[in-house]
N, C-alpha and C positions, 0 to 999 in steps of 0.2 A: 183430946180426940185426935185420930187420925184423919188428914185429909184425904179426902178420896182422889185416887190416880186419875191423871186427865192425858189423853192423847196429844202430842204436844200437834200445835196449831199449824200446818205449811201454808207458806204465802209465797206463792206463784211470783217470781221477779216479772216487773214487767222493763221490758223495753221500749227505749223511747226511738224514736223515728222522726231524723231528719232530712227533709227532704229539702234540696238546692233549688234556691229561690230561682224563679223564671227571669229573673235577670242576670245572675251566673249562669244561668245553664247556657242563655243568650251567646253569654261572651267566649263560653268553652265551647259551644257548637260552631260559634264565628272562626275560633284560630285554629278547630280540628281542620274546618274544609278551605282554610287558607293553607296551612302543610303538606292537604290533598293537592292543593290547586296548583304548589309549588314545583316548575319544573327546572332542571340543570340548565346553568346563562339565564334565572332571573336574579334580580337584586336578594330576594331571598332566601335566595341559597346561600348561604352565609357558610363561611368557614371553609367552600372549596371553589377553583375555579378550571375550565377548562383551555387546557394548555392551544399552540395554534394547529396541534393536529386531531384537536378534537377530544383527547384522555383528559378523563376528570384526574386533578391533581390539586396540593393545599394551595391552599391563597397565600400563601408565601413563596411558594415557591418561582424561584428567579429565572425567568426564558429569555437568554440573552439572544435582542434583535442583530440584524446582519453589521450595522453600525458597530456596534461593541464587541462582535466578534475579531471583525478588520481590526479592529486597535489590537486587542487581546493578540490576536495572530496564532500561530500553532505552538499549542504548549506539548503536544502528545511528547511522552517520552522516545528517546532517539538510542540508538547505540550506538556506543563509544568503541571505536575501533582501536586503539592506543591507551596507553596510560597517560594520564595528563600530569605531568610534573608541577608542582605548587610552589612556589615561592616563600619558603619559611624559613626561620631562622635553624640552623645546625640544632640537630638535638628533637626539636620538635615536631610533633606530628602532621601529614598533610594536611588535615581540615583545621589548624592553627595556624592559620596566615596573619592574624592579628597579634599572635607573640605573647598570649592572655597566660594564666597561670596554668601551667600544665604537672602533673604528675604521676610518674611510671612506677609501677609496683614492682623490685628486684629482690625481693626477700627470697625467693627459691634460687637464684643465683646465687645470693651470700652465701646461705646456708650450706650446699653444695660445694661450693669454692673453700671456706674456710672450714666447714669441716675435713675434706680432704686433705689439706694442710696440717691441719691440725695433727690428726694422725699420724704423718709424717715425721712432725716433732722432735729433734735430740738435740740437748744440750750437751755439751763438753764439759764434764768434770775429770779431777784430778787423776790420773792414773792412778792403779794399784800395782803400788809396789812390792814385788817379792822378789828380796836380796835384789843382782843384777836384773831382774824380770822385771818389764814395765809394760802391763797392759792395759790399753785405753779402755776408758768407761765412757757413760751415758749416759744421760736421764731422757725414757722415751715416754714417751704419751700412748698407753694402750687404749681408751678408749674416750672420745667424746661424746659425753652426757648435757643435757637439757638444755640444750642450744634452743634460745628466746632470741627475740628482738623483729626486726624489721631493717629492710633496706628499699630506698627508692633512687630516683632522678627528678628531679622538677627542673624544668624552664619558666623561667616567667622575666619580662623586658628584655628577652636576647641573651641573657644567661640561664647558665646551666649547672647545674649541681649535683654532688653527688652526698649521697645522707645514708647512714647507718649508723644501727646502736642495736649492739646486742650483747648476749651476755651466754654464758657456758661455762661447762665444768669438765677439767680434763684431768682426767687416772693418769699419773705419771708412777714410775719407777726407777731404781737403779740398785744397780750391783753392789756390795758391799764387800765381796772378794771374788778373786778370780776364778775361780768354779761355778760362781750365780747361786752356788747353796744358800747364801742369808742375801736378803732384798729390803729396801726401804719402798715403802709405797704410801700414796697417800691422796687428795684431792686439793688439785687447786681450784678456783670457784672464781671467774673473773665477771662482776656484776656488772659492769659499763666500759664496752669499748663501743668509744665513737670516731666518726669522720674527723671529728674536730679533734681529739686527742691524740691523731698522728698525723693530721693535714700540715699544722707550723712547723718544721725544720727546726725553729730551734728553741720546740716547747718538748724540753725530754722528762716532762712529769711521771711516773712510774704510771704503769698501771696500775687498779686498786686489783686486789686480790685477798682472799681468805683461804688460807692452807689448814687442811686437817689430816693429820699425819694416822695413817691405821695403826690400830693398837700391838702388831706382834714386830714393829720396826722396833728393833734394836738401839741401846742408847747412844751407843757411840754412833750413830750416824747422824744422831739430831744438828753435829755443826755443819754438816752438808747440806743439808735440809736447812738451815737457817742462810749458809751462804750463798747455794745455788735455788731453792724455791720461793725461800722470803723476802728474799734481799729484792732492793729497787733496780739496781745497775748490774747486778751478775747473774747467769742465769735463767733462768725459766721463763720472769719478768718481763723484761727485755727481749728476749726470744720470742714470746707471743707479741708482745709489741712490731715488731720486724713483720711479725705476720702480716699483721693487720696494714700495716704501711704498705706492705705487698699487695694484697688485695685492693686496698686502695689505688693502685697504680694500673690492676688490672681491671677493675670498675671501672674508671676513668678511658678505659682503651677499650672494652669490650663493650658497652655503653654508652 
């Protein structure tokens, strides 16, 4: 048998109702009409106080009496009519009177200085000779590429220094006969010149360098290319080393 259909049953939620005992309500009526009753300059005013001209301000905040003003004396900024000269050591900056470690960022000076140098660039190789004709050759530097590194100054105990390390690649060339119809070309790639590797006088360590010789150079010129680009003491080698020793001297003067 089927059960007969039944309406289903609603039951009305009831809510319950709390009402605040007449002894809290006591204590909340008490502290409403103490907060009414509260006015600016009593003790419960809490959290603010009024300053001696009357302006509500924090309770922290500090009103210095005529006593602590006299000591203090006038700080108001002044101006400076003159430039005031500091007493620092050579080299260092005015607001370094203590002589503390200091240092000057010159890498846009290098860069500027020894590339233009660079540029300039010609070594002296052998003449070319035809018959009685001797006409001088060259290896020049058409272009410097990827010039890296950094240059600075630091001071620090009353000395002063001078520091760089960088590094570049210069297109060199030369003539291979007296007309300039055939050329050797190629790149030299000098990975670390520093201060210190032409500061000693009489530390003549080569500089390090990697040559790569372009493919349509002619074979007969690779012993020029081994004597004047690769070699330690004759050279290309030595010739940027002079640079750098240059520069050095004008870092040191300009700086």
């Amino acid at each position: 048998r089927k059960a007969k259909w039944r309406p289903p049953v609603k039951v009305e939620p009831t809510v319950e109702r709390y009402e605040i005992s007449s002894r809290l309500k006591a204590q909340v009526d008490a502290q409403t009409s103490a907060r009414k009753a509260t006015k600016p300059g009593d003790d419960a005013f809490r959290g603010y106080k009024l300053d001696s001209k009357g302006r509500k301000t924090t309770y922290f905040n500090n009103e210095l009496d005529a006593t602590t003003k006299e000591l203090i004396g006038d700080i108001a900024p002044k101006k400076v009519d003159r430039a005031v000269t500091m007493d620092v050591v050579d080299g260092a900056s005015s607001w370094n009177q203590a002589g503390t470690f200091e240092e000057t960022n010159q890498t846009s000076f290098a860069r500027t200085w020894l590339v233009d140098e660079l540029k300039q660039l010609m070594v002296d190789l052998p003449d070319i000779v035809r018959g009685d004709l001797r006409v001088p050759r060259y290896l020049t530097v058409t272009q410097v590429r990827d010039f890296k590194g950094d240059a600075s100054t630091t001071v620090a105990r009353g000395r002063k220094k001078y520091l760089f390390d960088v590094a570049f690649t210069l297109h060199w060339q030369f003539p291979l006969d007296d007309a300039g119809a055939a050329v050797a070309a190629g790149q030299a790639t000098f990975p670390d010149v520093t201060a210190d590797a032409v500061l000693d006088p009489d530390d003549d360590d080569p500089l390090d360098v990697v040559v790569a010789v372009d493919s349509n150079t002619p074979d007969h010129a690779r012993p020029l290319v081994d004597a004047y680009v690769k070699a330690e003491t004759t050279g290309l080698r030595p010739a940027v080393r002079r640079v750098a020793a240059d520069f050095l001297a004008e870092f040191q003067r300009a700086k």
